[in-house]
Structure formats: C-alpha cells, structure tokens
C-alpha positions as a Markdown table, in Angstrom:
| # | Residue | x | y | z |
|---|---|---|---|---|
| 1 | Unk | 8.4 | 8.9 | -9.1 |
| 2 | Unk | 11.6 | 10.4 | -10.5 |
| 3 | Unk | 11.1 | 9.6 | -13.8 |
| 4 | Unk | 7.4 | 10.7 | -13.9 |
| 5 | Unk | 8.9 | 14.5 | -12.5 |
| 6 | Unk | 11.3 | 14.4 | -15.0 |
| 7 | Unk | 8.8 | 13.9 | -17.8 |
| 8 | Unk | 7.1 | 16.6 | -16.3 |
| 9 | Unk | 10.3 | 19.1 | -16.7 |
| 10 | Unk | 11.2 | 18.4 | -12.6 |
| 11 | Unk | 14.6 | 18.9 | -11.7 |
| 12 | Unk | 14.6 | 14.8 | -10.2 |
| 13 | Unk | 17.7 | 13.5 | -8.5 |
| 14 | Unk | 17.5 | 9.8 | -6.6 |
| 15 | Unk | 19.5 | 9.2 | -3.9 |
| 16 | Unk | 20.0 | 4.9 | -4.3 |
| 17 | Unk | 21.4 | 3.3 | -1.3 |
| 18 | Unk | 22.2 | 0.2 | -3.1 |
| 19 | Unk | 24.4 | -1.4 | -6.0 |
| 20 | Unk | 22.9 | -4.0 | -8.2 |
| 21 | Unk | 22.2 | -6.3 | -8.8 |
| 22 | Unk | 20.6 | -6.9 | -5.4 |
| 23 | Unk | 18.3 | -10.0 | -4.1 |
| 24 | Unk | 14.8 | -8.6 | -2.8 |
| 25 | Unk | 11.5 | -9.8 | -3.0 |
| 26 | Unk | 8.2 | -8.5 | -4.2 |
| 27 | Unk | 9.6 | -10.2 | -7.5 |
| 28 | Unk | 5.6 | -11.0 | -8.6 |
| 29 | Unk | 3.6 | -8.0 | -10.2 |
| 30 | Unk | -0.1 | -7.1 | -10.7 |
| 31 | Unk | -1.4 | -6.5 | -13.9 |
| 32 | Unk | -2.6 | -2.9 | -12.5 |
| 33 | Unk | 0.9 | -2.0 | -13.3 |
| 34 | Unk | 0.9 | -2.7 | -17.1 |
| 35 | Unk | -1.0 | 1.0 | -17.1 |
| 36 | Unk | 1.7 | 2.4 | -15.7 |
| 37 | Unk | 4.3 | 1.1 | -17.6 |
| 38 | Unk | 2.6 | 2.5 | -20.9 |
| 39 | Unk | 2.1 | 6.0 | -19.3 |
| 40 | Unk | 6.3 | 6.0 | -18.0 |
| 41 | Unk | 7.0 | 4.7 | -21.4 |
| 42 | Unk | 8.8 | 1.4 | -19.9 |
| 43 | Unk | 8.5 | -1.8 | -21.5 |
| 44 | Unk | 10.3 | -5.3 | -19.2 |
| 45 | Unk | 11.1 | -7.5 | -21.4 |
| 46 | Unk | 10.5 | -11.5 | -21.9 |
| 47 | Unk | 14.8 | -11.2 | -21.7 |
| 48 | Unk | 14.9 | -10.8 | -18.0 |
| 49 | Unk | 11.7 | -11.4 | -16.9 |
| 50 | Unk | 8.6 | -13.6 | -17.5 |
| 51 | Unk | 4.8 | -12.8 | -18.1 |
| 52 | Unk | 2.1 | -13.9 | -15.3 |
| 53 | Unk | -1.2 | -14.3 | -15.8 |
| 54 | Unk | -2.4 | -15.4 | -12.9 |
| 55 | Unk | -2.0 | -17.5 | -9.8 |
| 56 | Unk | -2.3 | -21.1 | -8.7 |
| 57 | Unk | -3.3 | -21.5 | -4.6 |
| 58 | Unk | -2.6 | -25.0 | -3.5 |
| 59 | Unk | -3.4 | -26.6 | -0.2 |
| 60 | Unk | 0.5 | -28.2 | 0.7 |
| 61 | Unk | -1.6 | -30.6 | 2.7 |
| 62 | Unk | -4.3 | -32.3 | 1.0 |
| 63 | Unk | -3.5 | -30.9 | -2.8 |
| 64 | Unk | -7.0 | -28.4 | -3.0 |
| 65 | Unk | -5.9 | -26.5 | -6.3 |
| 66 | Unk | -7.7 | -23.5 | -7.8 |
| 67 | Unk | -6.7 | -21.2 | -10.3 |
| 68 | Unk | -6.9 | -17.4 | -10.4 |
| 69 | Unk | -6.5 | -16.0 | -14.4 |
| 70 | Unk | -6.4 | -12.2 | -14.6 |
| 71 | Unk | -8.5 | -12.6 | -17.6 |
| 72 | Unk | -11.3 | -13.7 | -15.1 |
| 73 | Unk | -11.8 | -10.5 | -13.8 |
| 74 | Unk | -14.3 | -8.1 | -13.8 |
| 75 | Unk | -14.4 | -6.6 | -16.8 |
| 76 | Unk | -11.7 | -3.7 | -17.7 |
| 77 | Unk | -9.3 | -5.5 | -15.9 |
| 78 | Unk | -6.1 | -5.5 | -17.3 |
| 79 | Unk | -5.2 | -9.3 | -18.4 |
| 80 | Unk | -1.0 | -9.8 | -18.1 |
| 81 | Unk | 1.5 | -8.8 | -15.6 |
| 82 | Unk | 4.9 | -9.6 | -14.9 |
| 83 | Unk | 7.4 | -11.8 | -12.6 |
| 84 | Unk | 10.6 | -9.8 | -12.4 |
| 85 | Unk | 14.1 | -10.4 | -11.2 |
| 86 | Unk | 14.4 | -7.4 | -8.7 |
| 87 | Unk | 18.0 | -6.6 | -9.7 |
| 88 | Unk | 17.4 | -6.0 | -12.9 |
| 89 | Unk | 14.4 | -4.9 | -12.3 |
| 90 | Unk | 15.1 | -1.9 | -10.3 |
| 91 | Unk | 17.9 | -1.1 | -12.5 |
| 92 | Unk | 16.5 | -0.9 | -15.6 |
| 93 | Unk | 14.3 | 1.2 | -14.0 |
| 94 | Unk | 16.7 | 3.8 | -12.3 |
| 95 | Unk | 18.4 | 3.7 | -16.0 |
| 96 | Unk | 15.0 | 4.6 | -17.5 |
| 97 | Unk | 14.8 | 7.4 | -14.9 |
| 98 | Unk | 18.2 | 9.1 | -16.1 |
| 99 | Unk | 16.9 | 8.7 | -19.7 |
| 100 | Unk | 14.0 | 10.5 | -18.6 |
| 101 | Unk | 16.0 | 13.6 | -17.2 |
| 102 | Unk | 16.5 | 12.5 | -13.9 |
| 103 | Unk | 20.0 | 12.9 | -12.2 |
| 104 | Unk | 20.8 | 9.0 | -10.3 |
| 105 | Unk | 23.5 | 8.7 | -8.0 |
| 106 | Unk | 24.6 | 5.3 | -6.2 |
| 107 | Unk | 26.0 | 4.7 | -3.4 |
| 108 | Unk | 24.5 | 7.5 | -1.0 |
| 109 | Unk | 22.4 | 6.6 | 2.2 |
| 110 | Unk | 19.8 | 8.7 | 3.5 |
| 111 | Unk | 20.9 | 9.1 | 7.4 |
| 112 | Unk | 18.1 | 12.1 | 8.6 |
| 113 | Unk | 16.1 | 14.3 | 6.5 |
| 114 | Unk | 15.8 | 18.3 | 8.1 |
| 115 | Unk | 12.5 | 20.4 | 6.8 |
| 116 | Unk | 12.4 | 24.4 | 7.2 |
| 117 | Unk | 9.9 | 26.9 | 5.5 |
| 118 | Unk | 11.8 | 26.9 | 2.1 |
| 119 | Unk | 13.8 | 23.5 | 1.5 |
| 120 | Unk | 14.3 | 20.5 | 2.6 |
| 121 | Unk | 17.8 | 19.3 | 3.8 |
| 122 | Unk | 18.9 | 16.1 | 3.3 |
| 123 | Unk | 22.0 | 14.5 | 5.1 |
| 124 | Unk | 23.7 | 11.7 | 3.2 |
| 125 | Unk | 26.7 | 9.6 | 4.3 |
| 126 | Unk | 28.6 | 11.9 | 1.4 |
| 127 | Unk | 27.5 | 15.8 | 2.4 |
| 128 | Unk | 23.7 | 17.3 | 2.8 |
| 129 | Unk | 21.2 | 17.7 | -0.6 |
| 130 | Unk | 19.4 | 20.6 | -0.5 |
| 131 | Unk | 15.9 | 20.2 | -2.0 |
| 132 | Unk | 12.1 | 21.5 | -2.3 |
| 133 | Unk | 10.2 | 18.4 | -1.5 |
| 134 | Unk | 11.5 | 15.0 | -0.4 |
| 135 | Unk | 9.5 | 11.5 | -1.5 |
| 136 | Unk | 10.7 | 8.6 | 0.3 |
| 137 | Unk | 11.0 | 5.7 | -1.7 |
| 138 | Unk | 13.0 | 3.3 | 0.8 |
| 139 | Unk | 10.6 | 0.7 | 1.5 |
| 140 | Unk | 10.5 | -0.7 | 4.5 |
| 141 | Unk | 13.4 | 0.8 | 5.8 |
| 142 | Unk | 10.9 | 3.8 | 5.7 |
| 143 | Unk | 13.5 | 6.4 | 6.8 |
| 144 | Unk | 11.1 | 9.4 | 7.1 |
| 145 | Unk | 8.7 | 7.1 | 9.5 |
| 146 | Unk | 11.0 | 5.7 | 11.1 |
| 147 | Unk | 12.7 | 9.2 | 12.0 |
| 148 | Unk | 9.2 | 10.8 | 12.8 |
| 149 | Unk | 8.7 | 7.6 | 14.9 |
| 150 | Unk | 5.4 | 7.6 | 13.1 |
| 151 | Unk | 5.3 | 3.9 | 12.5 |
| 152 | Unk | 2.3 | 1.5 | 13.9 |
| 153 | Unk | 3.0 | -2.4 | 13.5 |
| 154 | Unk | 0.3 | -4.3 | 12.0 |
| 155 | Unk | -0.4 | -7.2 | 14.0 |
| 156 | Unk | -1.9 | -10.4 | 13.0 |
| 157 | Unk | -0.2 | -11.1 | 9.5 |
| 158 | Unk | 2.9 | -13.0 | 9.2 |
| 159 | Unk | 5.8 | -11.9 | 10.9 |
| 160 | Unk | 8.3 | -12.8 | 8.4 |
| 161 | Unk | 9.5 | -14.6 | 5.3 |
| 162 | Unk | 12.7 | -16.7 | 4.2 |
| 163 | Unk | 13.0 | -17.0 | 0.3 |
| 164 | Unk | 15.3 | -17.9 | -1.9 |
| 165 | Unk | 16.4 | -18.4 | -5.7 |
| 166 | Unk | 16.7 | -22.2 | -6.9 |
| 167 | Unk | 18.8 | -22.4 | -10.2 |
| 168 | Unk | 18.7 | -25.2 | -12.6 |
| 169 | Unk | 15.4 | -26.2 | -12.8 |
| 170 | Unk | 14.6 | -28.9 | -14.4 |
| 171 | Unk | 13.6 | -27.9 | -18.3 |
| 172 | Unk | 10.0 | -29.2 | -18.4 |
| 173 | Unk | 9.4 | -28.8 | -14.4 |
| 174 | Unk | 10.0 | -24.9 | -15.9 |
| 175 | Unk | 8.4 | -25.5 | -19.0 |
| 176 | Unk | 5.0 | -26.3 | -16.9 |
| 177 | Unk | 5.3 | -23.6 | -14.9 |
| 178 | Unk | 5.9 | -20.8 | -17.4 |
| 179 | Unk | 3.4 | -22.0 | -19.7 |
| 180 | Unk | 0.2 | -20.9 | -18.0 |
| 181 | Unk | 1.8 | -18.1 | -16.5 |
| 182 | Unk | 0.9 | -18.4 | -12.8 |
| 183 | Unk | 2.7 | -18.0 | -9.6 |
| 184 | Unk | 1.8 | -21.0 | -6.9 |
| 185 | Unk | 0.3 | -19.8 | -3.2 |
| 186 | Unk | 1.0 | -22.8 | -1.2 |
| 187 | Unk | -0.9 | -22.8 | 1.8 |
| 188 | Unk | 1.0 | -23.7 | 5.0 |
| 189 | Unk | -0.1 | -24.5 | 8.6 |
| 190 | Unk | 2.2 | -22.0 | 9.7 |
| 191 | Unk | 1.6 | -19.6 | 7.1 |
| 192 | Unk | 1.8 | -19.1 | 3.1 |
| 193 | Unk | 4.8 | -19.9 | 0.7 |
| 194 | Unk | 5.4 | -18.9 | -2.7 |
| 195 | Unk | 7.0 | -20.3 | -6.3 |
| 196 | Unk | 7.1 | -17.8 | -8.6 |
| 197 | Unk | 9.4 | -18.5 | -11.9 |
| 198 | Unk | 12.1 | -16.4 | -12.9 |
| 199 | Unk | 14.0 | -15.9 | -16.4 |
| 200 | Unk | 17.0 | -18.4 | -17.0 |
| 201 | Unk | 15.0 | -21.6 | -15.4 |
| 202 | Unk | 14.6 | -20.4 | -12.0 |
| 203 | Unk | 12.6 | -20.3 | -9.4 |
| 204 | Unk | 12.1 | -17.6 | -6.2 |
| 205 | Unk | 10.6 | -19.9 | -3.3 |
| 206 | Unk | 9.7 | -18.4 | 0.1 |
| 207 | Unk | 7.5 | -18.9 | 2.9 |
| 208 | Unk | 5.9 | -16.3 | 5.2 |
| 209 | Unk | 5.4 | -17.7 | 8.7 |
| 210 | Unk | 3.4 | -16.5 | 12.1 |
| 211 | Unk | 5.4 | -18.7 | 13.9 |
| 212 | Unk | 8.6 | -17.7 | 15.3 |
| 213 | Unk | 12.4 | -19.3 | 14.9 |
| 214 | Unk | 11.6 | -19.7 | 11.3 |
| 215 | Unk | 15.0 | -19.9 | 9.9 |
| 216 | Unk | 17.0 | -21.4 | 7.3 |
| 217 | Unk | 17.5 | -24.8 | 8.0 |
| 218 | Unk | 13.6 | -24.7 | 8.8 |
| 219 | Unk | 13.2 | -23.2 | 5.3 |
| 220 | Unk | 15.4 | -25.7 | 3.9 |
| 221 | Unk | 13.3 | -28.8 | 5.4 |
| 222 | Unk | 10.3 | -27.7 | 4.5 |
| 223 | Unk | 11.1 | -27.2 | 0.8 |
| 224 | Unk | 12.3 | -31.0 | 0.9 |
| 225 | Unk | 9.4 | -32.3 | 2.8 |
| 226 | Unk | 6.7 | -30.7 | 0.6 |
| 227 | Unk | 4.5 | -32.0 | -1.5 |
| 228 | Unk | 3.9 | -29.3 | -4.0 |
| 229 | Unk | 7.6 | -27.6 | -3.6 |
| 230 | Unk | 10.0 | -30.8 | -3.8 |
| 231 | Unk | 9.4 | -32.2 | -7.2 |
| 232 | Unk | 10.0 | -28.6 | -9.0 |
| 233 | Unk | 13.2 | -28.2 | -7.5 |
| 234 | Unk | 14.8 | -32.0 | -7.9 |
| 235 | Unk | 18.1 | -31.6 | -9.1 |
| 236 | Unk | 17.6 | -27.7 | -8.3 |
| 237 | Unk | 20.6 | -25.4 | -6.4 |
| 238 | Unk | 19.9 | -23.1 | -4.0 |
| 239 | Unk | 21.1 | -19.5 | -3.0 |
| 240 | Unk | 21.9 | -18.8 | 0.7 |
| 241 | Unk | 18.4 | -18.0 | 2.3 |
| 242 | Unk | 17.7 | -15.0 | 3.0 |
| 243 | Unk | 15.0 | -13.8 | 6.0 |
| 244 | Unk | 13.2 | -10.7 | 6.3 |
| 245 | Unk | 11.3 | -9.3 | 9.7 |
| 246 | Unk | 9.4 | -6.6 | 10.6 |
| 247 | Unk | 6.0 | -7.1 | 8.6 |
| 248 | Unk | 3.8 | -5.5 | 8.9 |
| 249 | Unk | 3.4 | -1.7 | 9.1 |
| 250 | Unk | 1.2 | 1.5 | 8.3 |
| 251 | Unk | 3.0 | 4.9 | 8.3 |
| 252 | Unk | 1.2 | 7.5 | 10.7 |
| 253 | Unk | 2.9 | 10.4 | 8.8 |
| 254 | Unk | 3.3 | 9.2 | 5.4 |
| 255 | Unk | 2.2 | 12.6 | 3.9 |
| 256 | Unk | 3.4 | 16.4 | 4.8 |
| 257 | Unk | 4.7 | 19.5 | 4.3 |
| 258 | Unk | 7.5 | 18.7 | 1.4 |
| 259 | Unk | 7.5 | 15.5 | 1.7 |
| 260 | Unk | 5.7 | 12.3 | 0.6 |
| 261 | Unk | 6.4 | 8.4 | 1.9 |
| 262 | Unk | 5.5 | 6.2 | -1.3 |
| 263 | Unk | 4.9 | 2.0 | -1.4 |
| 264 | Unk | 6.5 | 0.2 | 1.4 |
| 265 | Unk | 7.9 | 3.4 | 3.0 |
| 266 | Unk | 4.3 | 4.4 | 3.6 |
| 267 | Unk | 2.6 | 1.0 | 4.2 |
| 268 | Unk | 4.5 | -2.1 | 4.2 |
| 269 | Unk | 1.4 | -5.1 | 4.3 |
| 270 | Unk | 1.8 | -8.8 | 4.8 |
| 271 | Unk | 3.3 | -9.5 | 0.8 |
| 272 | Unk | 0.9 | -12.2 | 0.3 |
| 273 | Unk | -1.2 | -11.4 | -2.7 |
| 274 | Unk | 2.0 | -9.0 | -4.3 |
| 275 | Unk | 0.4 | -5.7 | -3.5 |
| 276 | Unk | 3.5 | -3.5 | -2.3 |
| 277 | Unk | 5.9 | -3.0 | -5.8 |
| 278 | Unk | 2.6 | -2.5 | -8.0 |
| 279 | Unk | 0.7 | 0.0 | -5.5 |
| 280 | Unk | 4.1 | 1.6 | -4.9 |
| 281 | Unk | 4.2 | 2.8 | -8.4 |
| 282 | Unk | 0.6 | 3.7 | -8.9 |
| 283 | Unk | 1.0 | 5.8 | -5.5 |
| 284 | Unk | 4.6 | 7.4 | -6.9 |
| 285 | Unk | 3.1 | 8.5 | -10.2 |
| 286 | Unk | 0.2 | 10.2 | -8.2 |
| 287 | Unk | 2.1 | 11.7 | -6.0 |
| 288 | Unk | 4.8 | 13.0 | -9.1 |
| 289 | Unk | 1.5 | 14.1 | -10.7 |
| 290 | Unk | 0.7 | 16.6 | -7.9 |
| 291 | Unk | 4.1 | 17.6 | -6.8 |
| 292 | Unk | 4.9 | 18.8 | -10.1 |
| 293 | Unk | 2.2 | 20.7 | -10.5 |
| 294 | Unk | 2.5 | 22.0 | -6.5 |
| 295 | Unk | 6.0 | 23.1 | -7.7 |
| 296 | Unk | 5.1 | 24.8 | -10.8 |
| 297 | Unk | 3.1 | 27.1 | -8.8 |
| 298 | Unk | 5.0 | 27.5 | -5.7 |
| 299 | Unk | 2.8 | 25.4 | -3.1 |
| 300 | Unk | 4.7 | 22.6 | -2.5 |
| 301 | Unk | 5.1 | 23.5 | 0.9 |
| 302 | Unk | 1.5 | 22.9 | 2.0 |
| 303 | Unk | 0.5 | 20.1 | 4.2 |
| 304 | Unk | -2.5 | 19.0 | 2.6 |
| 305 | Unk | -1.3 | 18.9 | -1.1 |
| 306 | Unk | -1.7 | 15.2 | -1.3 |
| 307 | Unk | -5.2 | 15.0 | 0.2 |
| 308 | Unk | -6.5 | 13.5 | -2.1 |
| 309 | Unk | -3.2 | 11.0 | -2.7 |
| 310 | Unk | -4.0 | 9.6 | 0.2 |
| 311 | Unk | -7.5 | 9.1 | 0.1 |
| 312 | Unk | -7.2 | 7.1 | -3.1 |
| 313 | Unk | -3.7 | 4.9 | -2.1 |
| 314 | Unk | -6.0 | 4.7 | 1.6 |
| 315 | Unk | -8.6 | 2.8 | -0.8 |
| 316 | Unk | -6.0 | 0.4 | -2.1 |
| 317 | Unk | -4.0 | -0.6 | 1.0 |
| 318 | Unk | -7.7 | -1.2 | 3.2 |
| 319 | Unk | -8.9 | -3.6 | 0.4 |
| 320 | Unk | -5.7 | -5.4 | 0.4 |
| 321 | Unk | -5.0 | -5.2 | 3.9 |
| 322 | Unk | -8.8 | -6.5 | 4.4 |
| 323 | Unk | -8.4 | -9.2 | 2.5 |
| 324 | Unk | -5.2 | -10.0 | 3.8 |
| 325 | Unk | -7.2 | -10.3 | 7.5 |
| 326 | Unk | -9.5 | -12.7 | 6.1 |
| 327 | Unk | -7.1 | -14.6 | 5.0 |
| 328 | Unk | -5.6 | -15.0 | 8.5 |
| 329 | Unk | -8.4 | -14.5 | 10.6 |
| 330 | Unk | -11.4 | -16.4 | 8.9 |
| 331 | Unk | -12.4 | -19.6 | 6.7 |
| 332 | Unk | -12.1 | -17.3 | 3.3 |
| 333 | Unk | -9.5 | -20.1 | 2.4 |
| 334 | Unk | -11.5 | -23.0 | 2.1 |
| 335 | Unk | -14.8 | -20.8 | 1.2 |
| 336 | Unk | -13.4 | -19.0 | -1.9 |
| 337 | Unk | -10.0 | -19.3 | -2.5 |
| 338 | Unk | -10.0 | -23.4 | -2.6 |
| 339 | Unk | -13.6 | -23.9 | -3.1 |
| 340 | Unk | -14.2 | -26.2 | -6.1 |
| 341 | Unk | -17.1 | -23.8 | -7.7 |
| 342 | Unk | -17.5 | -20.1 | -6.2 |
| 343 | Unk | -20.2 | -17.5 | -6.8 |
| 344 | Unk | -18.9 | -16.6 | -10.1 |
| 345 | Unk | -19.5 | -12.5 | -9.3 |
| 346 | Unk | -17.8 | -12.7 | -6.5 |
| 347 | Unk | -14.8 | -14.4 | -8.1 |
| 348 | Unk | -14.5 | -12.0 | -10.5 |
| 349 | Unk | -14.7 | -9.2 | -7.9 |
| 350 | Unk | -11.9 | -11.0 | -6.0 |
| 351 | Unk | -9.7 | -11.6 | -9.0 |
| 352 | Unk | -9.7 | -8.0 | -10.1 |
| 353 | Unk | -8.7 | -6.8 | -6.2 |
| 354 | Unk | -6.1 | -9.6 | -6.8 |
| 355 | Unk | -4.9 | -7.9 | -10.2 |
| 356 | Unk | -4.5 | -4.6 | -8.1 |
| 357 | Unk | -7.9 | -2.9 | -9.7 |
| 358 | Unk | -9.2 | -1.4 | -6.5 |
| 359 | Unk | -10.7 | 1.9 | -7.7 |
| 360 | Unk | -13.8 | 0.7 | -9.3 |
| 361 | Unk | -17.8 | 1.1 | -7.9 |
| 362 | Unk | -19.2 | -2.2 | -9.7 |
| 363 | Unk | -16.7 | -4.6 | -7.6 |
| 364 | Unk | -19.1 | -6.2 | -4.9 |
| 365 | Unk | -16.8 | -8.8 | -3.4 |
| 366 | Unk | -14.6 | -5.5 | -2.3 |
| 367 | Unk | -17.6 | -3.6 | -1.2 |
| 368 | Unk | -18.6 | -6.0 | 1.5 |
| 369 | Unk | -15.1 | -6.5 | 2.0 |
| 370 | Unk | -14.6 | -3.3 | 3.1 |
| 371 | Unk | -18.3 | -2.3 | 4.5 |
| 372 | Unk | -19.1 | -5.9 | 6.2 |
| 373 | Unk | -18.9 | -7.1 | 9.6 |
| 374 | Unk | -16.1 | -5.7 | 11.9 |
| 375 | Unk | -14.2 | -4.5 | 8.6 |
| 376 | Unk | -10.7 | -4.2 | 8.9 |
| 377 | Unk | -9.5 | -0.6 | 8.9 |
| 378 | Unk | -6.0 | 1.2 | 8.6 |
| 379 | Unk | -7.4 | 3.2 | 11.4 |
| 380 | Unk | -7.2 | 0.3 | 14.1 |
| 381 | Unk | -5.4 | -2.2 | 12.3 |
| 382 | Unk | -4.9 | -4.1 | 15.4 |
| 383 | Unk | -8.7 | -3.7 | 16.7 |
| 384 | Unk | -9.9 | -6.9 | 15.1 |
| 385 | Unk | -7.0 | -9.5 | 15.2 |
C-alpha cells in the first residue's frame, strides 16, 4: 500500500514492527499477484525465491495424487506464481517502498490508534505519528480490530498450524520438486499439511490441525511417520517449530472514517489454498488507489470511501472462504480435488479460484459455489459449520 501512494505522490510512511529477516508463513503465492507486481514495478527474483506453477494434493493415507497447473485454468488466467522466503520477501519489499518515496522506519509498534475530525493519531512505543488516514497492515495481529473489538472468529476451519524450514535437502529429492513447480497439499485425518520448496534446497513443511494439543513433538512425529513427507526430508535439518493460533477471523470494522484494515488485518482465513499474502496486496493497491485520490480532493475523511473496496475484496474472501468450508465440511476432497477425471469446466473454474482470479462472470464452479445450497457467507460465517 505504501509504495502504490508513493507512486501516486502520497506522503507514505510505514511503521514495521519487525526486524528481518523474520520466519512467517504464507510463504506460497497465487499467480493473481504476478499483475500486481508489474503494476508496483517489483520483480522477486529466481535468487531468493522459486517459481510455482501449480500444486500437487496428495491423500497421506492411501497416496490419491492429482495435480492443479495454473495453466489449466480458465482462460486469462495468469500462468506462474511464486514461493517466497518471507524474510526476504517482506524486505525487499519495504526496500522497494522507500525507492518508491515512501519513508520506512523499523523498530516502532503500533500500541492504539486515536481518530478525530482532521487526523489520525497514532501512538507508537517511540512518541505519537500524526496522520490523515491510517491502513492497517498488521496481519493477524489486526491492531485496529482488535482495538475496536470488532473481530468475529470463524469457526469450523483449522485452529492452528506448526511449520517449519528443513535445510539440506537432498539435491534430486529438490530437484523433483522444483522442476514442475508445485507446492504438495497433503491431506491429514486431522487436518492439511504443506511442502512448499524454498531457494537454497529447502523446504517450509507445516500442518494445520482441528484438533487440539498439536504441538512440536506431535509435528515432529508426524513428519517422520508420513508417507509423502519422510522420504523428502531424509538426511534433512530442521528449524525449531514454530505454532500459530487464532485462525480464523473476519474483521467487523475493517473499513472507516480514515482508516482502512488490509489482508490478514481485515480477514485472516484458514491459509489452506494461500489466499491471505496475494489478496492482501490486490486489496492494498485498491485501497491506495482510492485513498490517494480521497486525499487529493480532501475526502478522506468519509466513511464510505471504500464502498466499493469492500464489495470487491467481500467477493474474494466468500469464494475462498466457501471453498475453504467445503473442504472441511463436505466430500469436495474425494469428488474434485482427488478424483481421477473431473468435469473438465469445473476444473478449470476451480483452478482459476485457486490462482486467486475471483472477479470473473464466466467462472461456474465459483458461481454455484457461492449461490448453491446453504452457501457459506462472511455474514454468518458460523451459521453453517
């Protein structure tokens, strides 16, 4: 979001909580983001991060594969996308922000944000910013929601994941995995894991559970006892693992006078098909779009400015938050994501909700997604589960 207002001749300055590099997930992006990319003028590079194409969803019990290529969408679709190491990730693009224009300073934490009719305070662990509009950008830590106590749970998805980076992969274990350019979905009784590789023969490997006491030695066990995760990381090393609670949520106030909660900070959803980094940055250079413009002409201060923002990021987070119900709550597994020979239409449809291309009219997999029977709604996200 900073560096789209700075292009647009914004005064942008991000307060980052963090130092880098830092170990996060939502390390596997959609290929609605390569888009964006081109319009922010940033290019990741092979360097630090490796092209995806796709994704493989394997049954860890009775070894059901099925491939998902971007390519296979519907048509339009863009084909590539990217597995990224978050560190460098995030960095390089905080680095492209201040090349943009916009001013980055480290180390500050947001601790309460203060609105009046003309500006927006900020207090920070090092004094208050003063500012005209406010976009929270801290993910699930969601600091505006949180604050407003504006944030509804989302039941029914996992309820959290434990992940982490194996180094040393074996050099054609990697060399298989890279070539096609897929991430795996394993499915687990208990939930979902994930293998996605990383630059520098590694791999990030977590698991999302609906079960509780999930913890590290857990983790650890069931990476050993797998079938699809052992062999990859023989003669692996592992970091510490890391857990993460608190999925899912929507944010009841995401949108107001002056301010604007973007990506996880305004919907944090189960992170199973990779939705939150790429919808976070299609919904930040939306909202950029129209705050710029709002401040140009002195209306930033009106309530409804981003209407239509959140109508259109509404769109996205229902279809994934739909399909992310199904694949819970009904037999979608077996019936399209492992079977042998699906509808071909209706893969397509699903490969390009997959690839993050949610605002189309021809898609009719997402249409009776979202207009079947008892659809799943941000409205009663609970009703249904």
């Amino acid at each position: 979001a900073a560096a789209f207002l700075a292009k647009r001749g914004i005064d942008a300055l991000v307060l980052e909580r963090a130092s880098f590099p830092r170990f996060r997930i939502g390390e596997s992006l959609l290929s609605c983001n390569e888009p964006v990319f081109e319009r922010l003028g940033f290019a990741p590079t092979t360097d630090e991060h490796v092209r995806k194409r796709g994704a493989v969803f394997v049954d860890d019990q009775d070894g059901r594969r099925t491939q998902f290529g971007f390519a296979d969408a519907l048509p339009g679709t863009p084909a590539g996308a990217w597995n990224v190491e978050r560190g460098a990730f995030d960095r390089a693009l905080l680095e492209h922000a201040a090349r943009c224009g916009a001013t980055v300073e480290h180390g500050r934490r947001a601790q309460a944000v203060n609105f009046t009719q003309q500006t927006v305070q900020i207090e920070t662990d090092a004094g208050t910013v003063q500012a005209r509009y406010v976009i929270d950008a801290t993910g699930p830590s969601a600091v505006l929601g949180r604050q407003f106590r504006s944030i509804e749970p989302i039941r029914g998805f996992g309820i959290a994941s434990v992940y982490a980076h194996w180094e040393h992969v074996d050099e054609g274990t990697y060399a298989r995995l890279t070539a096609g350019g897929e991430v795996t979905i394993v499915i687990e009784p208990f939930g979902w894991g994930w293998v996605i590789p990383l630059a520098g023969r590694r791999l990030s490997i977590g698991f999302v559970t609906r079960e509780k006491g999930f913890d590290a030695a857990r983790y650890r066990h069931t990476v050993q006892h797998s079938r699809v995760i052992s062999p990859l990381v023989r003669g692996a090393t592992s970091s510490d693992p890391t857990t993460v609670g608190n999925f899912s949520f929507v944010n009841r106030a995401a949108y107001g006078a002056r301010y604007a909660c973007v990506g996880d900070a305004g919907t944090f959803l189960d992170p199973v098909f990779s939705s939150g980094v790429s919808l976070g940055m299609l919904g930040a250079e939306l909202v950029a779009e129209h705050v710029a413009a709002a401040l140009r002409s002195d209306d930033e201060a009106d309530p409804h400015l981003l209407a239509t923002v959140r109508a259109r990021m509404r769109l996205a987070y229902e279809s994934f938050g739909a399909l992310i119900h199904r694949f819970y709550h009904t037999r979608i597994i077996d019936h399209l994501f492992l079977h042998p020979d699906p509808e071909p239409l209706l893969r397509a449809g699903l490969v390009s909700i997959l690839a993050g291309d949610v605002w189309r009219s021809d898609n009719s997999f997402q249409t009776a997604l979202l207009t079947g029977r008892n659809p799943w709604s941000l409205d009663a996200p609970n009703g249904s589960s």
